[in-house]
C-alpha beads as a LAMMPS data file, in Angstrom:
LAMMPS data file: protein, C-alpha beads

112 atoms
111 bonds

1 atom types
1 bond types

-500.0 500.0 xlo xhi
-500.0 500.0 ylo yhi
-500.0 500.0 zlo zhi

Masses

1 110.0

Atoms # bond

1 1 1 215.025 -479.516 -165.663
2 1 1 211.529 -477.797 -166.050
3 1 1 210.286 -480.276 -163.187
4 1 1 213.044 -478.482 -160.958
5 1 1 212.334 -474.908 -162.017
6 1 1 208.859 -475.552 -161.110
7 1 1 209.167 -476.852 -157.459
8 1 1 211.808 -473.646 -157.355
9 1 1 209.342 -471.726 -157.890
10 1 1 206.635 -472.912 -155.888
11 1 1 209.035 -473.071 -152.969
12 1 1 209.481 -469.439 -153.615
13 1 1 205.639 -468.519 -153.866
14 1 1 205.410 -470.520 -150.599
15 1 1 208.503 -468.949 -148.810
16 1 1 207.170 -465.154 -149.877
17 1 1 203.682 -465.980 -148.700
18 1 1 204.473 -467.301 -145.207
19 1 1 207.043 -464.651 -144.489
20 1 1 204.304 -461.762 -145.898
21 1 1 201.705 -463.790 -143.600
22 1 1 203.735 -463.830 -140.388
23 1 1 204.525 -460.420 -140.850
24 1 1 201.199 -458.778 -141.610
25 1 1 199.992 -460.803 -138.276
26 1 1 202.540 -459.318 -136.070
27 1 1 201.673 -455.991 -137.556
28 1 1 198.090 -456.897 -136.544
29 1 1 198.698 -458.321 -133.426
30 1 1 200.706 -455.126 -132.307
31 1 1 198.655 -452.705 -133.437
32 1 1 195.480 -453.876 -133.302
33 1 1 193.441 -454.325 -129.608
34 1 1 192.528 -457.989 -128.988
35 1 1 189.007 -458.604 -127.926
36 1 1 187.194 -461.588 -126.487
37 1 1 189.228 -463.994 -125.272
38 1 1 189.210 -467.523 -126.889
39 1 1 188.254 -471.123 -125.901
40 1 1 191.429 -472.795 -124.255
41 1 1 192.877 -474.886 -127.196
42 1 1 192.488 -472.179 -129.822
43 1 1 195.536 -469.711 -128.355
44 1 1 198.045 -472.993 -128.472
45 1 1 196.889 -473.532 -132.246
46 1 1 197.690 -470.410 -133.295
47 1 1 201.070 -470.606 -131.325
48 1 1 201.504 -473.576 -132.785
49 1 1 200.533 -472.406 -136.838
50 1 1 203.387 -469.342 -135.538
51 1 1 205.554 -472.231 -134.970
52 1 1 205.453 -474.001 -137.702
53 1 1 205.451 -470.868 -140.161
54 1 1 208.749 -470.188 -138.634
55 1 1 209.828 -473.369 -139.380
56 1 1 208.690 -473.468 -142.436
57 1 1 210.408 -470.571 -143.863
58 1 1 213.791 -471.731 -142.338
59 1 1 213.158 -474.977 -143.903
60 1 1 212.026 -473.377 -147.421
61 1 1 215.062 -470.890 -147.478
62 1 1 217.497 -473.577 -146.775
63 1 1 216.393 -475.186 -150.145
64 1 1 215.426 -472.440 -152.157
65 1 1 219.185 -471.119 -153.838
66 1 1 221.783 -473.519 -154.820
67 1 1 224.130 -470.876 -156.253
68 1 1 225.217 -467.497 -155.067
69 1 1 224.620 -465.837 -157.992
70 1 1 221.153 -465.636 -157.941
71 1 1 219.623 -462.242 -158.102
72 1 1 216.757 -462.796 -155.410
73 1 1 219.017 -463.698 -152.607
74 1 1 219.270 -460.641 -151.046
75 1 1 215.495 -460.184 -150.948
76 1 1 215.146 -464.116 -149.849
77 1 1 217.843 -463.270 -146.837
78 1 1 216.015 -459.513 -146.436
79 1 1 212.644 -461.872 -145.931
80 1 1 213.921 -464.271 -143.961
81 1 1 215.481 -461.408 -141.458
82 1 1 211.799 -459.935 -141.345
83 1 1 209.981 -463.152 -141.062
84 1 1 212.108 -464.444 -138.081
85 1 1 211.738 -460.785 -136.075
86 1 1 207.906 -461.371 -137.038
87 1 1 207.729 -464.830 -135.842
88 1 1 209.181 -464.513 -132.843
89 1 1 207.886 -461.453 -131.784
90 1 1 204.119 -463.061 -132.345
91 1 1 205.218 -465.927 -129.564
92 1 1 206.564 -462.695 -127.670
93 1 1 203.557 -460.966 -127.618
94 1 1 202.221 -463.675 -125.698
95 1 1 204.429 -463.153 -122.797
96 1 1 203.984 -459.433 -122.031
97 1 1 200.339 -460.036 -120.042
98 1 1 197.638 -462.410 -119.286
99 1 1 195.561 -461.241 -122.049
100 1 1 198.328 -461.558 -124.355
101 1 1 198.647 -464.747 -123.776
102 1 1 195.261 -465.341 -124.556
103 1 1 194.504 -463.088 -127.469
104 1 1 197.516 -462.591 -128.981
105 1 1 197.541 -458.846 -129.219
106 1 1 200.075 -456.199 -127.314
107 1 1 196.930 -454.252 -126.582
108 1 1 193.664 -455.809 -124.808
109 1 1 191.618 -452.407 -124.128
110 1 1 190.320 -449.936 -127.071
111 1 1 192.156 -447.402 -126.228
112 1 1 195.974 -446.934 -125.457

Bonds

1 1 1 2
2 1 2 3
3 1 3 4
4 1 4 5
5 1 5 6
6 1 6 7
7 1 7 8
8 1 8 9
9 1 9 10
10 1 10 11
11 1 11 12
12 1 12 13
13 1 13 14
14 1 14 15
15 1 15 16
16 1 16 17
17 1 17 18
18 1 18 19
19 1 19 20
20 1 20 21
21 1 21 22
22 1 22 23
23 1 23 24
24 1 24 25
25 1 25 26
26 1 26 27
27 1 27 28
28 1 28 29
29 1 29 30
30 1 30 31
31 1 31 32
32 1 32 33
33 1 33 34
34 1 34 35
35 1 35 36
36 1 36 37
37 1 37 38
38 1 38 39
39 1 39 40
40 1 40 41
41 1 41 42
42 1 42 43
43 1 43 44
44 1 44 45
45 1 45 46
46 1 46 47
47 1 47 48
48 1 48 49
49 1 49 50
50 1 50 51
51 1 51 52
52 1 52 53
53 1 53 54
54 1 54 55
55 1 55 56
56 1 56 57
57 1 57 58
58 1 58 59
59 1 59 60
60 1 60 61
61 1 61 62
62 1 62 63
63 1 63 64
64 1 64 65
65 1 65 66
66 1 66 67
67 1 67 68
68 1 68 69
69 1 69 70
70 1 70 71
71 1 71 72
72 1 72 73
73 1 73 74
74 1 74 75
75 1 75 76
76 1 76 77
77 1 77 78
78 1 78 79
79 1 79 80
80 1 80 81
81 1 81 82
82 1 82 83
83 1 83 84
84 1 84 85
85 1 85 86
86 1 86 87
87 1 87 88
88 1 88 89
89 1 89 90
90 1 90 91
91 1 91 92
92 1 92 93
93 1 93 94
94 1 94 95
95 1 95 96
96 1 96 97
97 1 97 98
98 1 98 99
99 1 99 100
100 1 100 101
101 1 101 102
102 1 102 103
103 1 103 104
104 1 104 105
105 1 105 106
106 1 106 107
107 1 107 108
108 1 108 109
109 1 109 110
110 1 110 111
111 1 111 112
């Protein structure tokens, strides 16, 4: 039983970190300029760690609560809501301009 709380609660540290992670990098990537642009296989890996954060979370919510009556559910579900937007929007900010696509950010100048 201990053995179970304990992966529960990994899975939780895990499923709060990736969601805070893809959310503080849209944040970044919209709000921030981008600058240089990278070497060619560097902008797929980072589409590709986007990905599979997205993924992961819908994986790690899918096992996290057995039971409805747990009292984190709502802020699991309000996560999951804000991680998905996040995610997504990351691979969308790729598709608004050439240097999007490249650096990842909304914004490729200094100034707006």
């Amino acid at each position: 039983m201990a053995q179970d709380e304990r992966k529960l609660a990994i899975r939780w540290r895990l499923y709060q970190f990736f969601t805070i992670w893809l959310m503080a990098r849209f944040v970044w990537a919209a709000a921030v300029a981008g600058g240089e642009w990278p070497l060619p296989p560097s902008h797929y890996i980072s589409m590709g760690i986007d990905l599979v954060l997205v993924g992961a979370i819908l994986v790690l919510r899918s096992r996290l609560f057995d039971s409805a009556q747990d009292p984190r559910l709502t802020f699991a579900n309000l996560l999951l809501v804000a991680g998905l937007v996040s995610g997504l929007g990351l691979i969308g900010i790729r598709f608004t301009s050439d240097a999007a696509w490249w650096t990842g950010h909304y914004r490729n100048d200094a100034f707006f």
